[in-house]
matplotlib code that plots the C-alpha trace (Angstrom):
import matplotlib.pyplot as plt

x = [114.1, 113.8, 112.9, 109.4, 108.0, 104.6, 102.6, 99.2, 98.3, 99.6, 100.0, 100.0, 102.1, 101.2, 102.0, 101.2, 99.6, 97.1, 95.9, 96.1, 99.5, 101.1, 100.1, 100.2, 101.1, 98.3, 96.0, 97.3, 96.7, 93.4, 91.8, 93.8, 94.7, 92.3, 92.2, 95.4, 95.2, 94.6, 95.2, 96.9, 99.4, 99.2, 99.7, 98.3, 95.6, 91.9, 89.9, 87.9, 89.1, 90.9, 87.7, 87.2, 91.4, 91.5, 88.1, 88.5, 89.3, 86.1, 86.0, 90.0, 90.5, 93.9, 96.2, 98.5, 101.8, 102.8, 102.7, 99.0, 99.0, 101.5, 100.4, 98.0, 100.1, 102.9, 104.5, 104.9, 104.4, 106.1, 103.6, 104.6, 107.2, 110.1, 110.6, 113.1, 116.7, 116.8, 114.2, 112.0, 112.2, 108.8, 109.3, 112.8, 110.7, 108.4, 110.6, 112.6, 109.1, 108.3, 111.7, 111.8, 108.7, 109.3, 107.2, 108.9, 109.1, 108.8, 110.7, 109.6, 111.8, 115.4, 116.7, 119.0, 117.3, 120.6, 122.9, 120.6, 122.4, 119.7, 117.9, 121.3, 122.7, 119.4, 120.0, 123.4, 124.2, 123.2, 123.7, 126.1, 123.2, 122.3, 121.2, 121.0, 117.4, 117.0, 118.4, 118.9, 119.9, 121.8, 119.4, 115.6, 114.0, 112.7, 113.5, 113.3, 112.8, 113.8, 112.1, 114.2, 117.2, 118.1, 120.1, 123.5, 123.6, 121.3, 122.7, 122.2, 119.2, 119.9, 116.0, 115.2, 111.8, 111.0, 110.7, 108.4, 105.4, 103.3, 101.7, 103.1, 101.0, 102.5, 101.3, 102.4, 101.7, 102.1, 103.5, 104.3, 101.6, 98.6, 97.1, 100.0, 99.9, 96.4, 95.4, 97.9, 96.4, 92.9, 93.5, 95.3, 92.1, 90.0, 91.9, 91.7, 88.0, 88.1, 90.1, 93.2, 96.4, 97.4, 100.2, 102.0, 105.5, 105.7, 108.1, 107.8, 107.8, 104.4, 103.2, 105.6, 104.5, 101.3, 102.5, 104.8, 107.5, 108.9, 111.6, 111.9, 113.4, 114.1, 117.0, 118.8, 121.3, 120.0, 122.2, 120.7, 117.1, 116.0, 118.2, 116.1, 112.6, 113.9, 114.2, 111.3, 109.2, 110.8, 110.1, 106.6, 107.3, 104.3, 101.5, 99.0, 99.7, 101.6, 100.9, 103.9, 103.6, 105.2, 107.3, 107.3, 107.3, 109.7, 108.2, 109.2, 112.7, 113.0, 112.2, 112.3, 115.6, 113.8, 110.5, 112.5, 114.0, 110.8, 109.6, 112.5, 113.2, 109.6, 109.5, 105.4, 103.4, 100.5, 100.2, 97.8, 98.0, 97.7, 96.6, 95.6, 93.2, 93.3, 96.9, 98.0, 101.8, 104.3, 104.6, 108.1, 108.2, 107.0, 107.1, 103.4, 102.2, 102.9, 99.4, 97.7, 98.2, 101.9, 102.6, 100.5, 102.7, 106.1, 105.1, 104.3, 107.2, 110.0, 108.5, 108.6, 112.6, 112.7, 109.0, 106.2, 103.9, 100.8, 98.4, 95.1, 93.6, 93.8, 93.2, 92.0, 92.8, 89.0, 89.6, 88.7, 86.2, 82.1, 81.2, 79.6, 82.6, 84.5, 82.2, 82.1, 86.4, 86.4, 84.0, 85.9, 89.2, 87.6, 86.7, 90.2, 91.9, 89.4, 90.9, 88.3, 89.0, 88.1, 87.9, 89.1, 87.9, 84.8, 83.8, 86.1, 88.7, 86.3, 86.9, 90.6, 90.8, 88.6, 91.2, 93.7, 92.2, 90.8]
y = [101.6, 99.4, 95.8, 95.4, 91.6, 90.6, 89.5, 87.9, 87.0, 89.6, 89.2, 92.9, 93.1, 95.9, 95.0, 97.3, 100.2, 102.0, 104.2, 104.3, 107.1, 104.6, 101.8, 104.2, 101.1, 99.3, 102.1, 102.1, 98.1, 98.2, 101.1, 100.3, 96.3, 94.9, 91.7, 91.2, 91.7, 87.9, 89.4, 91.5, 90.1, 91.9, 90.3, 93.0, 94.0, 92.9, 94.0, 91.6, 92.9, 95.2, 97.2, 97.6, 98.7, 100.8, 102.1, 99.7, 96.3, 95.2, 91.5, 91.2, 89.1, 89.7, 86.8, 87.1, 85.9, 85.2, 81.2, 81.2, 81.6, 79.2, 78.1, 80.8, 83.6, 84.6, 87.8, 89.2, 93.6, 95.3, 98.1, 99.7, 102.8, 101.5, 102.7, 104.7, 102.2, 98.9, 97.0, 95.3, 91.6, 90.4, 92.1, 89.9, 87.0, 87.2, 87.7, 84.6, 82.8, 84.0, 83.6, 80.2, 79.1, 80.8, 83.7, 86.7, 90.0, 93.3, 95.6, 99.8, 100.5, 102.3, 99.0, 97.0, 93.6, 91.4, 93.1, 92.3, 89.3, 87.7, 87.2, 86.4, 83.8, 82.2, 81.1, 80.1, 84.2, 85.7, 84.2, 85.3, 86.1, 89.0, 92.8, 96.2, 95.2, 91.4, 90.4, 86.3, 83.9, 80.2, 78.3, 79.4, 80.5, 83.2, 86.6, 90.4, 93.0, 96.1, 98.9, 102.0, 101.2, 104.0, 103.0, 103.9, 105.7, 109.1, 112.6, 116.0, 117.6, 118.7, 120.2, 117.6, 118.0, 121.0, 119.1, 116.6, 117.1, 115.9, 118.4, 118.1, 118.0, 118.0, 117.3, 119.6, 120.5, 121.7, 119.0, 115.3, 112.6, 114.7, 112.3, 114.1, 110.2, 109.6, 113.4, 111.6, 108.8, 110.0, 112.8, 109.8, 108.5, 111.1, 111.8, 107.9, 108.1, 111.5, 109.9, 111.3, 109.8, 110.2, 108.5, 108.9, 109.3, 107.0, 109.2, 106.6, 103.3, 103.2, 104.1, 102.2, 99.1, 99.9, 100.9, 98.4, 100.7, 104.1, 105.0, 106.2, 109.2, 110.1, 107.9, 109.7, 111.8, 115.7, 116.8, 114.4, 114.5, 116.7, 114.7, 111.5, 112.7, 114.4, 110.6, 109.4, 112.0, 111.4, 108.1, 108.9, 112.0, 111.3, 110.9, 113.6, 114.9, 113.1, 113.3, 113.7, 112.2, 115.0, 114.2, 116.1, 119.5, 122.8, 123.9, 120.7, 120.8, 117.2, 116.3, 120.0, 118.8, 116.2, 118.3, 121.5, 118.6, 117.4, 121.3, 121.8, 118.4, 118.1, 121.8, 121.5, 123.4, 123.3, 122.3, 121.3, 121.9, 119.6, 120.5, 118.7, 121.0, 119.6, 119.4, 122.4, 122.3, 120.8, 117.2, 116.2, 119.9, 122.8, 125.1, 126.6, 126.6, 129.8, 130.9, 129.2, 131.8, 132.2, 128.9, 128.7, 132.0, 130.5, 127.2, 129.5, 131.6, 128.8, 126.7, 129.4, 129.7, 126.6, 127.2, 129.6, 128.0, 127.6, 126.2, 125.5, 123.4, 122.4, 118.7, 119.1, 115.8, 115.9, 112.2, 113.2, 115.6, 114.9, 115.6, 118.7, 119.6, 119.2, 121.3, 124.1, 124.0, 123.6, 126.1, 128.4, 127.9, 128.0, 131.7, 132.0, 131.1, 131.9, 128.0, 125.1, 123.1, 119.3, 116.3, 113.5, 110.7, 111.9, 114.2, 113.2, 115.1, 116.3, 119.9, 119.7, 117.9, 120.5, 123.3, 121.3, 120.4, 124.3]
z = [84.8, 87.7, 86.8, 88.4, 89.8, 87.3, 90.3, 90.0, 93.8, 96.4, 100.5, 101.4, 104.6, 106.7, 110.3, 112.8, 110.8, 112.2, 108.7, 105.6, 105.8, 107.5, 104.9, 101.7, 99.5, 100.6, 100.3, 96.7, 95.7, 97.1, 95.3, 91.9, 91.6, 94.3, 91.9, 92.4, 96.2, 98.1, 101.7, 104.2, 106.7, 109.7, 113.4, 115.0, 113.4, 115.3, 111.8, 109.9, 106.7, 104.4, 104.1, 107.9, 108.0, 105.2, 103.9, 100.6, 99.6, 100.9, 102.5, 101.3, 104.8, 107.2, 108.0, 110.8, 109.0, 105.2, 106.6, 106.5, 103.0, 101.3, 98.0, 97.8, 96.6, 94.9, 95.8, 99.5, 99.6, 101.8, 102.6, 105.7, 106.7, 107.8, 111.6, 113.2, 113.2, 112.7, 110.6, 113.1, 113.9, 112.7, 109.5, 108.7, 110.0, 108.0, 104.7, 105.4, 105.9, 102.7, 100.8, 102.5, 100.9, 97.4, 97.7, 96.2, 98.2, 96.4, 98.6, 97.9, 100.6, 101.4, 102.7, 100.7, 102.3, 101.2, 104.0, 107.1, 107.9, 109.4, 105.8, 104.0, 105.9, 106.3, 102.9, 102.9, 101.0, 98.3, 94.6, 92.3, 89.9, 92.2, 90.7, 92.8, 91.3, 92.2, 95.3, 94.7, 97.5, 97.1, 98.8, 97.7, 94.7, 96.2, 95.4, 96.7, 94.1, 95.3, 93.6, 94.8, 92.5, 89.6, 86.5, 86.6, 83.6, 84.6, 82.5, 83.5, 81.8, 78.6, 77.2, 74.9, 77.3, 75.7, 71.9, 72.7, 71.5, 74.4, 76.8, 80.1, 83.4, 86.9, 90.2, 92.9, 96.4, 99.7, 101.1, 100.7, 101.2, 100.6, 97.1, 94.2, 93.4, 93.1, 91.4, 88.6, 88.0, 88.2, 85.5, 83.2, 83.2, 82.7, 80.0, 78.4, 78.8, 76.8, 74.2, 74.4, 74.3, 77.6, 80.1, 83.2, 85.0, 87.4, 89.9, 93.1, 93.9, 95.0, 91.1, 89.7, 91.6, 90.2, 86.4, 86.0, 84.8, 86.4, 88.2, 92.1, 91.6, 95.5, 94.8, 92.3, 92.7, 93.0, 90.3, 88.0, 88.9, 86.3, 83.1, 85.2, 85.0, 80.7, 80.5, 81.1, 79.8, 76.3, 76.3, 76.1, 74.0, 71.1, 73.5, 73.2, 77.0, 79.9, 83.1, 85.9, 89.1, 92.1, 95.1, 98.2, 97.7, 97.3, 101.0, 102.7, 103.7, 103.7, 100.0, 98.4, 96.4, 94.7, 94.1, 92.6, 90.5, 89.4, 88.5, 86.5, 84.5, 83.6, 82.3, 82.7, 80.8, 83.5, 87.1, 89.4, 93.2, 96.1, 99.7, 102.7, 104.1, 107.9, 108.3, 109.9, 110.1, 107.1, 107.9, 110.3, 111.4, 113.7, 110.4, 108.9, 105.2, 103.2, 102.2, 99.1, 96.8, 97.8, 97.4, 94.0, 92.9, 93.5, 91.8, 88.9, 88.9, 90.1, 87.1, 84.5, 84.8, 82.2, 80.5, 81.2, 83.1, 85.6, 88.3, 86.5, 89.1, 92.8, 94.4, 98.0, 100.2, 102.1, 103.4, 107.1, 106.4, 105.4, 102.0, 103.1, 105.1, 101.7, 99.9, 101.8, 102.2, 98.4, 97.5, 99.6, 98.3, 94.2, 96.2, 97.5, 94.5, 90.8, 90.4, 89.6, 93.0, 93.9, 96.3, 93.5, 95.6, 96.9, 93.4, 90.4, 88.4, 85.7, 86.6, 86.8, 83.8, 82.0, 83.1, 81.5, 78.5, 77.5]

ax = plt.figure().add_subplot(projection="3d")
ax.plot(x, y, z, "-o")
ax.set_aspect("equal")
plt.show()
């Protein structure tokens, strides 16, 4: 488990995006900890606000470097995808304005922020004191926490997952970045305000940011992804069902290592399905979507190898469509499929978490 920053007042640094896929860890602070949100930090954004950037946040105002807001705040976000090569200039900048003036940075990102020189010999190196988690440096008391670290003590699966006694719920889909995050969390709370005792896996290290606790489990070894995801689960093995946060998916070449990892270690008793209705090709490629039923079938059938088990619901992404629009796409794929099907941001989870909870 990844040891996570207790922020109170955030600086969200998102320079340069231009939506909310871009800026997914934004996205996520403002629609679940916006009290915790003070601002964004973005040079080049010409918005008055989070709310006229993102769609939420509402009158969260935009400063144009973390200097603006000394004293103000605690913790620096890094909330953006990290381009092509090397990391860009105003990001390292900005973290040394912010380590400079004891501002922590919570780094979700690939980079291991103590190598870019830059950064390290700003500070005269890093400290002795210094984790694969906490990055420390000799001359400031502020701190990176880098949430993509794994502990070093991961097993291969052995299926203890199949004795807990919780019911087990993942989120899976067609591809990555499509709400498998969001579906999660929504249905956790759905199932709190039914009275269950419900949790969930925090997989990523968006949800973990947001948790508190989790691990980002596109950093662990493939061989041991399924004994990582048995591990958390069992921690949480006497809840009354547990929800599992999905990764990617098995039809994205890219990530489908870590998402067949995710199927099999979390031995799920029941799914639910998550499509982007607009997007038209798998994300990064040229390569088209098996057909929804296909893809349903072979989640079904590639799950049951470890426990018998199925799609009882489908999470439509509808965030570029009217609410008519997503109706009349979801109506047609409740047709399509005999699944109860749903827009969880513009409708709720109620029907998902029904099919769950029969």
């Amino acid at each position: 488990m990844c040891l996570i920053k207790q922020y109170q007042k955030v600086a969200l640094f998102t320079e340069g995006a231009e939506n909310f896929f871009q800026a997914k860890t934004a996205s996520a602070m403002l629609r679940y900890k916006p009290d915790k949100v003070f601002c964004l930090i973005d040079s080049r954004s010409r918005a008055q606000n989070a709310s006229a950037m993102f769609g939420s946040g509402k009158d969260i105002p935009i400063y144009a470097s973390i200097s603006d807001v000394t004293g103000k705040v605690d913790t620096m976000v890094l909330c953006m995808v990290l381009p092509e090569g090397r990391v860009p200039d105003k990001w390292i900048s900005e973290i040394i304005l912010a380590l400079k003036n004891n501002i922590d940075v919570i780094n979700p990102l690939h980079v291991n922020f103590s190598t870019v020189g830059e950064i390290a010999n700003k500070f005269g190196g890093t400290a002795e004191n210094s984790t694969p988690q906490i990055t420390s440096f000799k001359n400031t008391k502020g701190k990176i926490y880098n949430l993509r670290t794994v502990p070093d003590d991961l097993e291969l699966m052995n299926y203890e997952v199949l004795k807990t006694r919780a019911v087990r719920v993942l989120t899976v889909g067609s591809d990555c970045n499509l709400g498998k995050m969001l579906t999660t969390i929504e249905l956790d709370r759905e199932a709190k305000r039914r009275g269950y005792n419900s949790d969930y896996i925090a997989t990523g290290q968006i949800s973990m940011l947001l948790k508190g606790s989790g691990m980002a489990i596109d950093r662990v070894i493939s061989d041991f992804v399924p004994g990582a995801v048995e591990r958390l689960i069992l921690e949480k093995r006497d809840r009354d069902i547990v929800f599992i946060e999905g990764q990617g998916s098995i039809f994205q070449p890219i990530y489908s290592a870590v998402s067949m990892g995710l199927l099999h270690g979390s031995a799920p008793h029941k799914m639910i399905f998550c499509h982007l209705p607009s997007r038209k090709k798998i994300r990064y490629s040229n390569l088209d979507f098996p057909d929804m039923k296909t893809m349903i079938r072979l989640h079904e059938e590639l799950a049951s190898i470890v426990l018998k088990s199925r799609v009882t619901g489908i999470s439509l992404n509808c965030h570029d469509m009217s609410d008519n629009e997503a109706r009349d796409i979801i109506k047609m794929t409740q047709d399509l499929t005999g699944l109860p099907c749903t827009d969880p941001v513009k409708f709720g989870v109620e029907d998902l978490a029904d099919s769950i909870f029969d």
